[in-house]
N, C-alpha and C positions, 0 to 999 in steps of 0.2 A: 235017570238020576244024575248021572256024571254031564249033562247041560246044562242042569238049574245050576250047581259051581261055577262052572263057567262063565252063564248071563250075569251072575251076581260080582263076578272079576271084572267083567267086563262096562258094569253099570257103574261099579265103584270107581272105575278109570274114569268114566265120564265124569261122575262127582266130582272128583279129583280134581281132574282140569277144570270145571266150573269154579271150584272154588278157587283155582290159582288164578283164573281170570277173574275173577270178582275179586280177590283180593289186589291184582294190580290194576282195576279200574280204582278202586276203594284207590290204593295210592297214588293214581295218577291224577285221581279228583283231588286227595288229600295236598298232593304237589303244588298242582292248579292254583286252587284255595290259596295256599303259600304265599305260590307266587305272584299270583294277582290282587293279594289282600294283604296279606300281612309283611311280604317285604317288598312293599310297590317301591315305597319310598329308597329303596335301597337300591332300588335295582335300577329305577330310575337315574339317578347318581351317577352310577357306576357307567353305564349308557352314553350321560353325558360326558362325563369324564374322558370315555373315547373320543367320543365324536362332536362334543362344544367345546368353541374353544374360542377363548378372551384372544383377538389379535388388534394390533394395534393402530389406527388410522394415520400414516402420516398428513406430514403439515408440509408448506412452501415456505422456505426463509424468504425474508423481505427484498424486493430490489432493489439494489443499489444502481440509481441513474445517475449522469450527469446533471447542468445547470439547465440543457432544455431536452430533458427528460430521454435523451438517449441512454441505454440500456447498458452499465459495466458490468453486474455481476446479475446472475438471476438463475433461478433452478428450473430443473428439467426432469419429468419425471421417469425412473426406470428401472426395472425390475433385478433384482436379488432373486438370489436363488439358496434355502433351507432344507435341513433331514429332519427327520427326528431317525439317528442312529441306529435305535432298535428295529425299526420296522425297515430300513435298507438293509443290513444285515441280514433280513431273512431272504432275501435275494440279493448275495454277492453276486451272483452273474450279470447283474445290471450295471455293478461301478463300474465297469472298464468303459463300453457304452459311454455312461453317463462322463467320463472321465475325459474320454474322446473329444467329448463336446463341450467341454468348459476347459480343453487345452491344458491337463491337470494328469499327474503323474497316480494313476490308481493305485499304485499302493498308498502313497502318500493318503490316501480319500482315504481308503479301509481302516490304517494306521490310526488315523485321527480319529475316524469313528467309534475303533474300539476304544481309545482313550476316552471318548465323552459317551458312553452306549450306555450312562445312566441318567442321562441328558434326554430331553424329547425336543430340543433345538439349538439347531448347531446351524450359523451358517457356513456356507462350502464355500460363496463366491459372491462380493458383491459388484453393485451397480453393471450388469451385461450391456452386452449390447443387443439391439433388438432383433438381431438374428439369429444369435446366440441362446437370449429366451425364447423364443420361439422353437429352434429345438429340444430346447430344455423339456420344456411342457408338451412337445409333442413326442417325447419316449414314454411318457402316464407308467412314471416309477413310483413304485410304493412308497411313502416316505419323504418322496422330495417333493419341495412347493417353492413355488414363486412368491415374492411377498414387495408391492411397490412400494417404492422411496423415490427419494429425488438427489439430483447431484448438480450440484453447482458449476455453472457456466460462466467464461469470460468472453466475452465479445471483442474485447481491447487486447487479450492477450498479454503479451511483455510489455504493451506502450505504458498498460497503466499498473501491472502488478504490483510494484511498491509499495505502491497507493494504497489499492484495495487488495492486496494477499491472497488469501485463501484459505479453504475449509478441510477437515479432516475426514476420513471414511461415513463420521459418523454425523456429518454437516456441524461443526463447532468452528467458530473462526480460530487462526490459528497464525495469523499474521497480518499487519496492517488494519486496516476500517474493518475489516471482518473478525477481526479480533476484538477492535477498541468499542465499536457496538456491535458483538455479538450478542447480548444480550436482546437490544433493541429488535435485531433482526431474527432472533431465533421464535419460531412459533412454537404452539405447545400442541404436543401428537394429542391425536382422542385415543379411543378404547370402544370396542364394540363385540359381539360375542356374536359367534357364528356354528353356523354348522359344515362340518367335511365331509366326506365322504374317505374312504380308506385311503385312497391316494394323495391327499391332500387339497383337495379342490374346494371352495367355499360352493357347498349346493342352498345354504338359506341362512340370510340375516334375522338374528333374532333379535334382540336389541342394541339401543345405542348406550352406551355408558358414560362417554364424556367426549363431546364433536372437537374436532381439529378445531386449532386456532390459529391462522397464519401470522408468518412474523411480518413487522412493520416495516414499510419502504424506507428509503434513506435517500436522500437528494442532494447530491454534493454539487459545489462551489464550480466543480474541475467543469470545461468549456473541452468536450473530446476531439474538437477539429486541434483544440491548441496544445491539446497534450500529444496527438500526433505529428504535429509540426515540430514543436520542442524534441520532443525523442528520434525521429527521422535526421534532425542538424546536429543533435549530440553524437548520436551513432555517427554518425557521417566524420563528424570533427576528431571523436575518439580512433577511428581507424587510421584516416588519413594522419594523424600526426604523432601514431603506435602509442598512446598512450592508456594506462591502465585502468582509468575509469574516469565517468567523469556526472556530472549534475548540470540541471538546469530548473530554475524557478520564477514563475510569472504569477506576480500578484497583480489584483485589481488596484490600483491607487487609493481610490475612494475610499472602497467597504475592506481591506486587507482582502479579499477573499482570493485563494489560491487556484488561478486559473490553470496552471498546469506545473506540474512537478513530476520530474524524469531522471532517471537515473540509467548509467551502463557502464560495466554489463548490467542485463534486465535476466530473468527466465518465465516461462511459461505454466501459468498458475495452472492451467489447464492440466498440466501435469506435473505438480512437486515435487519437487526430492530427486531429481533426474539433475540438480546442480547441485554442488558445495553451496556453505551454507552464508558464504560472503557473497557470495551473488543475490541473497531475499534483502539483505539492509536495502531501507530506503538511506541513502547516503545522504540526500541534501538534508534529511534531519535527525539523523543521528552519529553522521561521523562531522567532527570538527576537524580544524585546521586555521595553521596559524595564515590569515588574509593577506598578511603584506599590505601593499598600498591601497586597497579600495578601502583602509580604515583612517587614509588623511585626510579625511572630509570632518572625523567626526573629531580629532585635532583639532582641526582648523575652528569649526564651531566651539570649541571649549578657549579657544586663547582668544576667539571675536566675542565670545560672552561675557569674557572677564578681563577684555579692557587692555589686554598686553599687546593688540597692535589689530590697526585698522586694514581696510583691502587694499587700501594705496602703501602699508610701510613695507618700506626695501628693506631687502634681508640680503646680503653679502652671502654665497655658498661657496665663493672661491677659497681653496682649490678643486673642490667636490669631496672634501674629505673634514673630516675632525673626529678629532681623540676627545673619548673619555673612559674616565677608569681605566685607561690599558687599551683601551678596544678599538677600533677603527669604525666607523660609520662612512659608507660610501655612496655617492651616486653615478649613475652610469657614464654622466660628463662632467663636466666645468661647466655649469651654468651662470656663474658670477654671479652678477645682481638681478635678485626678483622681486617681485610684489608678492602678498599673500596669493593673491589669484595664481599668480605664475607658480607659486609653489606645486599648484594640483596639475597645473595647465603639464609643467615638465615632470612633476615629480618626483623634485625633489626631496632625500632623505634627512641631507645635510639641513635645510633651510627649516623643515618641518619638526627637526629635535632641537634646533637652535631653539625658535619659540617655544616648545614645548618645556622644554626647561624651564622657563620663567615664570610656569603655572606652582603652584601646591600641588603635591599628588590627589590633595581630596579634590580642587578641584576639576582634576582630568579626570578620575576615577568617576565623579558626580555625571559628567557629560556623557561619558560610556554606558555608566548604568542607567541612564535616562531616556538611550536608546536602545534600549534593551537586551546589550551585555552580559553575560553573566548570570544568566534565567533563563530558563528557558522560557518558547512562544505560548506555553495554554494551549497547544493545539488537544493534546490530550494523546497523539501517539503514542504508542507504545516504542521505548526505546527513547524517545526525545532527550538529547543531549543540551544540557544548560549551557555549557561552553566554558570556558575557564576565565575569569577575570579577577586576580586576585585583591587582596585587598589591599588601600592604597599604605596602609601604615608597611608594610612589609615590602615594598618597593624599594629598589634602589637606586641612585641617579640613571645606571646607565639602562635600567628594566624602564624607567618612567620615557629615556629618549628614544626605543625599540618599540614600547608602545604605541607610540606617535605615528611610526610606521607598519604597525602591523607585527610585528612579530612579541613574543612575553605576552599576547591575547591570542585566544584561542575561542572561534565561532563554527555555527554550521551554516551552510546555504540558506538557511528557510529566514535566521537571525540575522542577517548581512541583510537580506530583502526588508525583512521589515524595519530593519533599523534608514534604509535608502528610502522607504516609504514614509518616513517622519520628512525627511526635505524635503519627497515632493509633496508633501501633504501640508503644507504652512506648517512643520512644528507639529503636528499632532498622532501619535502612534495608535494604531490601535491592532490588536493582536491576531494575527491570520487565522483563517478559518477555511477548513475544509467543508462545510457545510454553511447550502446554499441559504442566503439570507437568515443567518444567523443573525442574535444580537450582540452584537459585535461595539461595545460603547470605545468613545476615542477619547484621548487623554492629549492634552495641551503638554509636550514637555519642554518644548523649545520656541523662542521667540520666534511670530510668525516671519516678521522682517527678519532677523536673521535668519531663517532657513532660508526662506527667497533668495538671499545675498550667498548663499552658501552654494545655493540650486545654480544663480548665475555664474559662479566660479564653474561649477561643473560642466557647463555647457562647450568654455573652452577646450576641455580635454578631449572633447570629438571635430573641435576647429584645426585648422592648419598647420597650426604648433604643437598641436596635443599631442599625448602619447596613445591617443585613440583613436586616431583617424579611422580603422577600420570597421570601427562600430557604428558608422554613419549609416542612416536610412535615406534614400534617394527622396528627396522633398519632404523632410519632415526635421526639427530639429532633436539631438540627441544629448541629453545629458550622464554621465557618467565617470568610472573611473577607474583604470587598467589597475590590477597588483598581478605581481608574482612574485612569491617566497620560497623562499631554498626548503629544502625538507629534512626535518631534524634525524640524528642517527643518535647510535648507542655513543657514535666518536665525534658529534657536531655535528653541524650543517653539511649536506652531503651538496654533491652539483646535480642535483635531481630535485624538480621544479613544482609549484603548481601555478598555475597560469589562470587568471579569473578577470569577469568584468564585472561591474553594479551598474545600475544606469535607471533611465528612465524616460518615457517620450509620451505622447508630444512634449519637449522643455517650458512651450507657452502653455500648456493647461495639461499634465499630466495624466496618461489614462494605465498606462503598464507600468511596474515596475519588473527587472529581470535580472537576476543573479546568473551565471556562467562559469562553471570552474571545471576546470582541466589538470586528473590529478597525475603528474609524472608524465609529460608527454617527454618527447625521445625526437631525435635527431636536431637540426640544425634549428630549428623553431620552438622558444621553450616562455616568450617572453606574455603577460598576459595581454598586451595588445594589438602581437602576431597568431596567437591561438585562440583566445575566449571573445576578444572583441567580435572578432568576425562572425564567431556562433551566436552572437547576442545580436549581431544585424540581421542576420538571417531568422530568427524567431521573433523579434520584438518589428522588424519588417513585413515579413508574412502576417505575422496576429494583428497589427494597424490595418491591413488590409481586409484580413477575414473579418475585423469589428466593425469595418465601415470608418474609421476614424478622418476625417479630413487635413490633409498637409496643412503645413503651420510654415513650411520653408519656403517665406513671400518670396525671396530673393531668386532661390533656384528657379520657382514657379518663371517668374519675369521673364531669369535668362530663356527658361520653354517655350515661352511665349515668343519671347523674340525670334529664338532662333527658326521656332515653325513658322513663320511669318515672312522668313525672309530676311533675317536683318534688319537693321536699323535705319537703311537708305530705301526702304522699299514702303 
C-alpha cells in the first residue's frame, strides 16, 4: 500500500515537468510567432540601425592647370581615420595602441571621446598618410574606420601660391583662385548606404542614393615655365639687395592675359599656417604704392593729348629744382634743356611738373583714369585693391605737380601693367585675366598715333642715355621706364625706397608686358634702375626666349654678324 503513494508522487513529478516544458515550448513558439511576425518590422529596423549605414561618397575638386595644361593644383585621394566613441570605450585598452599610431597623446583621444560618447562619429585624424592607414586598419579596433577623401596638392608649391592659395581640412578654398572659383571647382559628395560589420568595415553596398559629382577644371592664363622664371629672378633680386619683399608681373600684350605673377616672400600651400599672415597676400594685387616715375609716361600722354607741347618743345629744368607752395621739387641732376622725349629719356621731375601745370586737373585726372587709375583690374581676386586716385576737383597745385611724377597716386603691380599695356597696345586697354582665353573685349582709350609716339619716347630710357640701361635684352629692343619713390611715414617721406621698372618688348611689335618692384631694398643700391631694371632683363629676356620670339635688334644683330666673320677687312 505504502508504493501506490509513492508511484503516484512520483507520476505527478513527471506531469509536473511535462507541463513546464509544454508550457515554455507554448512560450517559446508564442516568442517565435512575435518575433518573426508581428515585430519583424521592428526588429528589422533596429538591425539596420546597427549595422546600415548612409555614408558619404566623396568627389575630386576640379584641376587647376596652367595655359598648356600643366598641373597647379589637383587632389589626391587619402584616407581619415573615425570612432563612433561608444563602441571604443568598451575597449580602452586599445586607445593607447591606437594613439601610438596616429602619434596622438591617449588621454587626449579618451578625453575627447567621452566629451562626444553620445556621438556615433567623431573624427580622431585626418588626411594620413598611407602608412599610417595601413596601420590603422591593421589593429581591426572596434569602432574605429577609415573613410576616403581627398586632399589638395600643389605641384608649383611657393612659385605659384599667390595665385592659386589653398584649401581648408575640409577642401573649401580659402585664398586666391581657390577661393574666387571655389564654387566652380568644388564638386558635390554622393550618398550611398552600406552595410558594416562591428568593426566598422563596409561588408555590402546596398544602394546608391545620390553619385559624386566632381568639381570643374579651371585653365588659367599663367605659362608655369614663366612663373618660374619670374619667381627664381625676384627671389634672387630680393636677397641680393636685403630687401623686404618684392613683385613681378608678365602680361600677354595682346589678350592682357597674365602669364606670370610672383610675389616674395612666397609660403608653401602645401602646408598653411606655418607663416604669418603677411606672407599669403598676393602683393602685386592687392598692396599699392605710391610708383614714382614709371607714371611719367602717362603725364606726358595727357599734356601731347591736349595740345600744351609737342616731342620736339624744350623745356628749361635748370637748376634741377623749382618751388611750389613752399615745397621743393628735385631732380637727381641739372639736366638744363630737354625735349619732351628727353624728359622720360632722364627723368626729369622738374621738366614733367613744369608741363604738367598747364593742364586743368580734369584733364590729367581724365588721362589716368583712362588707363585704368583708380579702379580696380576686373580680375575678380579677392582682395584686389582699386589704388587711390583721388578726385580732380580736391587737388591742389602742388598734389596735381607730384602727380605728374608718381607720388599723391597710389597703384598696384597688376594696374601699372596694364595701364603700360594700353602703349604697347596702340591705345587700346583691355582688362587682365587670369584665365586662359577668356573674353576679354578691348576698349580704344588713347589715340593710337599717340601711343606709338609715347611707346617711342620709351624706347630711349633703355638707350645710352637712359636711366635704364640695365633693362636691356641682348638683341632685342626694350621699352620702358625706371621709378623709385621714397616711402611714406607717420613723420614724411622716410630714406627707405621702392625701386620699380614698366616696360615692354619687343619695342617693334610688342609681345610682353612686365612690371618689377622692389619694396625697401637696403644698402648702397636703392635706385629703380640699379635694382628693378635688371630683374625685368632677366625675366622679360628669358620668357622672349622660352616663347620663341625673334630679335627685332637689326643693328646689334649686324654688329654679330660682323664681328663673327671676322671684321669688316675680311
Amino acid at each position: 500500500m505504502k508504493d501506490r503513494p509513492e508511484a503516484m508522487v512520483r507520476m505527478s513529478r513527471v506531469y509536473a515537468l511535462l507541463v513546464i516544458f509544454l508550457l515554455c515550448s507554448v512560450g517559446m513558439i508564442a516568442r517565435a510567432v512575435n518575433l518573426q511576425v508581428m515585430e519583424t518590422e521592428f526588429l528589422q529596423e533596429q538591425g539596420k540601425a546597427r549595422y546600415l549605414r548612409e555614408v558619404g561618397i566623396p568627389t575630386t575638386r576640379g584641376i587647376i592647370s596652367d595655359r598648356n595644361g600643366e598641373a597647379l593644383a589637383v587632389s589626391t585621394p587619402v584616407d581619415s581615420v573615425w570612432v563612433n566613441p561608444r563602441e571604443l570605450l568598451q575597449v580602452p585598452e586599445k586607445i593607447r595602441p591606437l594613439a601610438q599610431v596616429l602619434g596622438a597623446d591617449p588621454d587626449d583621444i579618451e578625453r575627447k571621446l567621452n566629451q562626444r560618447s553620445a556621438r556615433e562619429f567623431v573624427w580622431l585624424k585626418r588626411r594620413l598618410h598611407p602608412e599610417t592607414a595601413a596601420k590603422v586598419e591593421a589593429l581591426k579596433i572596434p569602432g574605429v574606420s577609415l573613410q576616403k577623401e581627398y586632399r589638395r596638392f600643389y605641384p608649383a608649391g611657393e612659385v605659384a601660391a599667390h595665385l592659386i592659395g589653398f584649401t581648408n581640412i575640409d577642401d573649401v578654398g580659402q585664398e586666391g583662385l581657390e577661393l574666387t572659383y571655389n564654387e566652380w571647382l568644388s564638386g558635390e559628395a554622393g550618398s550611398k548606404r552600406v552595410f558594416k560589420d562591428r568593426l566598422g568595415r563596409t561588408i555590402e553596398e546596398v544602394e546608391l542614393i545620390r553619385a559624386a559629382s566632381p568639381g570643374n577644371d579651371l585653365q588659367l592664363s599663367i605659362d608655369r615655365r614663366l612663373q618660374y622664371l619670374a619667381y627664381r629672378e625676384l627671389k634672387r633680386t630680393v636677397l641680393r639687395h636685403g630687401a623686404h619683399s618684392g613683385s613681378v608681373v608678365v602680361l600677354d600684350s595682346d589678350t592682357s592675359e597674365v602669364l606670370a605673377i610672383v610675389n616674395y616672400p612666397a609660403y608653401n600651400p602645401n602646408k598653411p599656417g606655418t607663416e604669418d599672415s603677411d606672407g599669403l597676400r598676393n602683393r602685386a594685387v592687392t598692396d599699392v604704392f605710391e610708383p614714382g616715375s614709371v607714371m611719367k609716361p602717362f603725364a606726358v600722354t595727357s599734356v601731347l593729348e591736349h595740345g600744351v607741347a609737342g616731342a620736339g618743345t624744350i623745356i628749361d629744368t635748370s637748376p634741377g629744382t623749382m618751388r611750389i607752395s613752399g615745397h621743393t621739387i628735385r631732380d637727381t641732376h641739372d639736366y638744363g634743356v630737354l625735349d619732351v622725349t628727353g624728359l622720360l629719356t632722364k627723368s626729369s621731375n622738374v621738366g614733367v611738373a613744369t608741363l604738367a601745370l598747364e593742364l586743368e586737373p580734369e584733364q590729367m585726372w581724365d588721362t589716368y583714369n583712362r588707363y585704368g587709375f583708380g579702379e580696380a583690374t576686373g580680375t575678380g581676386f579677392p582682395g584686389e585693391s582699386a589704388g587711390v586716385l583721388r578726385n580732380h576737383r580736391r587737388w591742389r597745385r602742388l598734389e596735381q605737380a607730384t602727380i605728374s611724377y608718381g607720388y599723391g597716386v597710389s597703384a598696384t603691380a597688376l594696374q601699372i601693367a596694364q595701364a603700360y599695356a594700353v602703349i604697347a597696345n596702340d591705345g587700346r586697354l583691355r582688362h587682365p585675366t587670369f584665365i586662359r582665353e577668356a573674353i576679354n573685349p578691348a576698349m580704344s582709350v588713347v589715340d593710337p598715333a599717340l601711343a606709338r609716339q609715347v611707346a617711342a619716347m620709351l624706347e630711349t630710357v633703355t638707350g645710352p642715355e637712359g636711366t635704364g640701361k640695365q633693362a636691356r635684352v641682348a638683341n632685342y629692343r626694350i621699352s620702358g621706364k625706371t621709378g623709385t619713390s621714397r616711402k611714406a611715414s607717420a613723420s614724411g617721406y622716410a630714406n627707405r625706397y621702392i625701386a620699380s621698372f614698366a616696360g615692354f618688348a619687343p619695342s617693334s611689335d610688342p609681345r610682353l608686358i612686365c612690371v618689377a618692384v622692389i619694396n625697401d631694398p637696403t644698402g648702397d643700391f636703392y635706385y629703380g634702375g640699379q635694382v628693378a631694371a635688371p630683374l625685368f632683363a632677366e625675366v622679360v629676356g628669358g620668357a622672349l626666349r622660352l616663347m620663341n620670339v625673334p630679335p627685332d635688334d637689326y643693328s646689334a644683330l649686324m654688329v654679330q654678324s660682323t664681328e663673327s666673320a671676322g671684321g669688316p677687312d675680311r
